[in-house]
C-alpha positions as CSV (number, residue, x, y, z in Angstrom):
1,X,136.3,87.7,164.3
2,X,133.8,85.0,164.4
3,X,130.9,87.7,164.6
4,X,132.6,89.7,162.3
5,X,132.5,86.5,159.4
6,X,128.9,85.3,160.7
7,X,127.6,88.6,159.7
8,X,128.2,88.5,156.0
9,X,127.4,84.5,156.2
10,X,124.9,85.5,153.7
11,X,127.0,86.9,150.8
12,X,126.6,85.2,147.9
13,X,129.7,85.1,145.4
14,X,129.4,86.9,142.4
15,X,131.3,84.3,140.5
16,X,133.8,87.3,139.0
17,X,137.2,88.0,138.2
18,X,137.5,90.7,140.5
19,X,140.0,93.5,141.6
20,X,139.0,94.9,144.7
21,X,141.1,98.1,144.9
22,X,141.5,99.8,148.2
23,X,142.3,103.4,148.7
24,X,144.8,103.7,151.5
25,X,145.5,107.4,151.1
26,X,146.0,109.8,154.3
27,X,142.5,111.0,154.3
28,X,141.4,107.3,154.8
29,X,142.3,107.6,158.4
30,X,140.0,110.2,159.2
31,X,136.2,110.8,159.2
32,X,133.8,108.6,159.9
33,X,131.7,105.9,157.7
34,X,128.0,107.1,156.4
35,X,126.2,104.8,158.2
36,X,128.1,103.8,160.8
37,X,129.7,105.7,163.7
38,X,133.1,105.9,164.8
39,X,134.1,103.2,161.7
40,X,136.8,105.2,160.0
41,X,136.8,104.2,156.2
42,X,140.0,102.5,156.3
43,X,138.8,100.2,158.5
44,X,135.4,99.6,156.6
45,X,137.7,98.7,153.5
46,X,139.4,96.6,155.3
47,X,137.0,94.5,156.4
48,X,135.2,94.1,153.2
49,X,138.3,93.1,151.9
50,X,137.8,90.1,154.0
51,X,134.6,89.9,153.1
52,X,135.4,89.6,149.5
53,X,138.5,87.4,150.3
54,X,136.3,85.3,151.9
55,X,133.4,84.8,149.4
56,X,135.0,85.4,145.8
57,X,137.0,82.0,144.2
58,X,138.8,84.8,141.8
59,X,140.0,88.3,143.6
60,X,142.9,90.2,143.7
61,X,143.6,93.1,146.0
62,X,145.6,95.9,146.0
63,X,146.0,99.3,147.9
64,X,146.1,102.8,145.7
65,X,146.7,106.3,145.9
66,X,149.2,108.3,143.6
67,X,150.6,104.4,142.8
68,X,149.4,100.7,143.5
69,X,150.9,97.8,145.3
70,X,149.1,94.5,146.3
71,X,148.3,94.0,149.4
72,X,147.9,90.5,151.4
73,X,144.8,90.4,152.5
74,X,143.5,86.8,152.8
75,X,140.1,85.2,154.4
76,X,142.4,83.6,156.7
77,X,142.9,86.8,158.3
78,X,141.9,88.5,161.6
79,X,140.1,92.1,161.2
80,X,142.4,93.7,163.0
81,X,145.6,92.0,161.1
82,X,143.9,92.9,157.6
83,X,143.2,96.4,159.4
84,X,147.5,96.4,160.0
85,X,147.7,95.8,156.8
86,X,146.3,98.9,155.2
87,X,147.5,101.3,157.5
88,X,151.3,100.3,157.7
89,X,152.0,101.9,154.3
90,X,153.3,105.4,153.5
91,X,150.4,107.7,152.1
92,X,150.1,109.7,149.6
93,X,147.7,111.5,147.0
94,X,144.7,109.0,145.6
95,X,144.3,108.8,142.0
96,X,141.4,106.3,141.6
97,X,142.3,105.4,137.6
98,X,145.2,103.8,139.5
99,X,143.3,100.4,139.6
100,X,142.7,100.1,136.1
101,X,145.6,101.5,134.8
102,X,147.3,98.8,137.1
103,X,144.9,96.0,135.2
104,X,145.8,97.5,132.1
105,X,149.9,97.3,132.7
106,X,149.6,93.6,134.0
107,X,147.2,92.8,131.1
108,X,144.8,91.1,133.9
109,X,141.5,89.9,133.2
110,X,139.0,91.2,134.9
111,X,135.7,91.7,135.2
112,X,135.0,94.1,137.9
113,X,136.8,96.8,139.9
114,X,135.4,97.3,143.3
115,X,137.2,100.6,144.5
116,X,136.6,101.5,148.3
117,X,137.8,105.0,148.7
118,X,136.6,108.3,150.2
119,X,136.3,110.3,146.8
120,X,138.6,112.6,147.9
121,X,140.7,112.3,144.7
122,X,142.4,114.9,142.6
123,X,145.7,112.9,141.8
124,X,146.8,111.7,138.3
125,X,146.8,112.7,134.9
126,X,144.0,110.9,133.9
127,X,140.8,110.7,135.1
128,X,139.2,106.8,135.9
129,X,136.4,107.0,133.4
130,X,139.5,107.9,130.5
131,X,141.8,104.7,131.7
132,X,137.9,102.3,132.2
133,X,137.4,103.2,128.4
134,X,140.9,102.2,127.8
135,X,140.6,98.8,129.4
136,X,137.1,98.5,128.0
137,X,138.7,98.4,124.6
138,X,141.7,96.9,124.7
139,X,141.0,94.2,127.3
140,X,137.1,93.3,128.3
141,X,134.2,95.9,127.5
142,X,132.0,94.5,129.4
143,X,133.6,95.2,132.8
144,X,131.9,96.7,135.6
145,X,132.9,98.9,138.1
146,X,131.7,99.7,142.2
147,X,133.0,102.9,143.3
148,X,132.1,102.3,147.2
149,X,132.3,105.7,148.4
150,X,132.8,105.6,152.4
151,X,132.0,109.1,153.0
152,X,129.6,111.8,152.2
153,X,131.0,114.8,150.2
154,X,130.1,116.4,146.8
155,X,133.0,114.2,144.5
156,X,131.3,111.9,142.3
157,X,134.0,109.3,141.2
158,X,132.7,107.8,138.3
159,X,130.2,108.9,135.4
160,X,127.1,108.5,136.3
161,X,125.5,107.9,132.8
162,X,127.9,104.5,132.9
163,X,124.7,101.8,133.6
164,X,127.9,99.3,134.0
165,X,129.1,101.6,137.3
166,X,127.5,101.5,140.4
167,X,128.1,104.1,142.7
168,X,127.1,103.5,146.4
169,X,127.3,105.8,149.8
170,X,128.1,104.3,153.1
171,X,128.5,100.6,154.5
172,X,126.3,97.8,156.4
173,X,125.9,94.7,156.6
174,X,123.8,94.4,153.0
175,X,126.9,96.2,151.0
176,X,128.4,92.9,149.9
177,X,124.6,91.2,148.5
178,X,124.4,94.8,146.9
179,X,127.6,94.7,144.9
180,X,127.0,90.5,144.0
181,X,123.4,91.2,143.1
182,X,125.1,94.4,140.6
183,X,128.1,92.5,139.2
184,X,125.7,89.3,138.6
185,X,123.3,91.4,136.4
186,X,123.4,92.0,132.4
187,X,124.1,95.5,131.3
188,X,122.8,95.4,128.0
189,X,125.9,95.7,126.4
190,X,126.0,93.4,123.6
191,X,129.2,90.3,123.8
């Protein structure tokens, strides 16, 4: 666990009221990580939950699929406890809108969604980039989303016209700088 914390020592915080949203669906379980061998995404998610618990004063997280429920994951926590924690829960379809749809029904204030997930989505009624332009107008329009997509396939989660979504393939080490570094930077969308 030490090794594990000493190698995101580097992370900068992005400062943010953030929702990190973690897709604990079935298909989680399987496949392996782009970038890293034998890491299923599950237990990539996991630990950059703890990476974000760890560096981020303002974070919430929750676990999705065809619903939402939080999840206690804190920086306190061993990798394989936070690990546990994700995979003890009963799995079902993923809807990724499930996030902001959440945000939206709590009225919480945030001001980016990282969602770790394996694209493999087809549940819900609406699609994430409907219920995003929801929250953009009703609660904070300059929100910015990370769709962290663990594994390779042909599913593109968000629209990729959105300059306030960042869409990124795999995991390492640098993930967590990348994300700070996005969420940090102006969009150009006006206050």
């Amino acid at each position: 666990d030490a090794a594990f914390y000493a190698a995101f020592g580097n992370v900068e915080p992005a400062g943010k009221r953030t929702l990190l949203a973690l897709d604990v669906s079935g298909s989680m379980a399987y496949g392996e990580i782009a970038g890293v061998p034998g890491l299923t995404p599950r237990d990539a998610s996991a630990a950059m939950a703890l990476v974000t618990a760890a560096t981020e004063p303002s974070y919430e997280v929750v676990g999705f699929m065809h619903e939402l429920a939080p999840l206690a994951i804190s920086p306190r926590q061993r990798l394989d406890d936070a690990i546990r924690t994700v995979s003890n829960l009963p799995f079902g379809a993923t809807d990724c809108a499930q996030p902001m749809r959440y945000a939206l029904e709590q009225r919480r204030e945030i001001d980016t969604f990282v969602v770790y997930t394996d694209s493999e989505t087809w549940a819900g009624n609406k699609h994430l980039d409907v219920v995003l332009d929801e929250y953009r107008k009703k609660k904070n329009r300059n929100v910015k989303v990370v769709i962290a997509a663990m594994t390779a396939n042909r599913s593109t989660v968000g629209d990729p016209q959105d300059l306030a979504i960042l869409q990124t393939l795999g995991f390492d080490a640098s993930l967590p700088s990348v994300i700070a570094a996005f969420v940090g930077r102006a969009t150009g969308v006006e206050e």
